[in-house]
N, C-alpha and C positions, 0 to 999 in steps of 0.2 A: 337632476344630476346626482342629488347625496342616492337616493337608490341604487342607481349604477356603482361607483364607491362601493359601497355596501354591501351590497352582492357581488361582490371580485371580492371584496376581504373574506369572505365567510367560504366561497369557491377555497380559495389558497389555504384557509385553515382545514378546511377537511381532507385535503390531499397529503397534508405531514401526519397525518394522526398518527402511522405507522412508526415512527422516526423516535418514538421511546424506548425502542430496545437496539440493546448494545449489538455494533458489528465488530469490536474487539473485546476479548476477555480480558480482566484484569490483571491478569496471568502474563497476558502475551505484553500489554503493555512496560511490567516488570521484565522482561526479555529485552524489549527493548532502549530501557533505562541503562540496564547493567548496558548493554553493546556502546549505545553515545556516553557514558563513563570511561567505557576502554577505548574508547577512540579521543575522549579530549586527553585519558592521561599518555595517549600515544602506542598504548596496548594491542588495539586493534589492526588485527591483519585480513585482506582479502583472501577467498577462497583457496583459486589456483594458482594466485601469482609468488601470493606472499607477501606483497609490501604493504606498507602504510596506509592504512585507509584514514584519510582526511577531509571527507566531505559528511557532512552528517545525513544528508540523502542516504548516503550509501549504508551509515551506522545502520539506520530504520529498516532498509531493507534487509540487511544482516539481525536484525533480531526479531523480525517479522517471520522471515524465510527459519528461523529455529523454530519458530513458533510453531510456524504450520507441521512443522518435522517431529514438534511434541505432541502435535495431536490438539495444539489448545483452537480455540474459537477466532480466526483471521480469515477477513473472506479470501476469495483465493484472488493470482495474480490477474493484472489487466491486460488486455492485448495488445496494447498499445508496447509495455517493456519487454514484451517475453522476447528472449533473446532466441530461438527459434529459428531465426536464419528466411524466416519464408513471408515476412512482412516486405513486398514491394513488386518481386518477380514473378510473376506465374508459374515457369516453367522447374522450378526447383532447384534451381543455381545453376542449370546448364546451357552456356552461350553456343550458339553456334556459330 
């Protein structure tokens, strides 16, 4: 049985080996900072609406989304949030 053990630990270690290099720049991070700064001193407004942004989710996405706009190193959005409109329906928002 210590064999089995042992050859699953050594499987699992060789599959992160990749997992040393950064998927944010230290850049974007600082982007990020200053956004949840302005958002606890109350600073922080959403895009189109204008109002108060007060969820810190929302900060990171607002300084993430600069990020990527400066060109720094953020991998890109997931599909799960893309606001897209076309997550659910097939037909492309048209009922009949």
């Amino acid at each position: 049985m210590a064999t089995k053990k042992a050859a699953k630990k050594s499987a699992s270690k060789k599959s992160s080996k990749n997992s040393s290099t950064r998927k944010y720049s230290p850049s974007a991070s600082k982007n990020v900072e200053r956004e949840m700064k302005a958002m606890k001193q109350g600073k922080l407004k959403s895009g189109r609406s204008g109002k108060k942004v007060t969820n810190p989710k929302q900060a990171i996405a607002i300084g993430l989304s600069e990020a990527r706009k400066a060109g720094k190193k953020v991998p890109g959005r997931s599909a799960g949030i893309r606001g897209d409109g076309t997550s659910g329906d097939q037909d492309g928002g048209v009922s009949a």
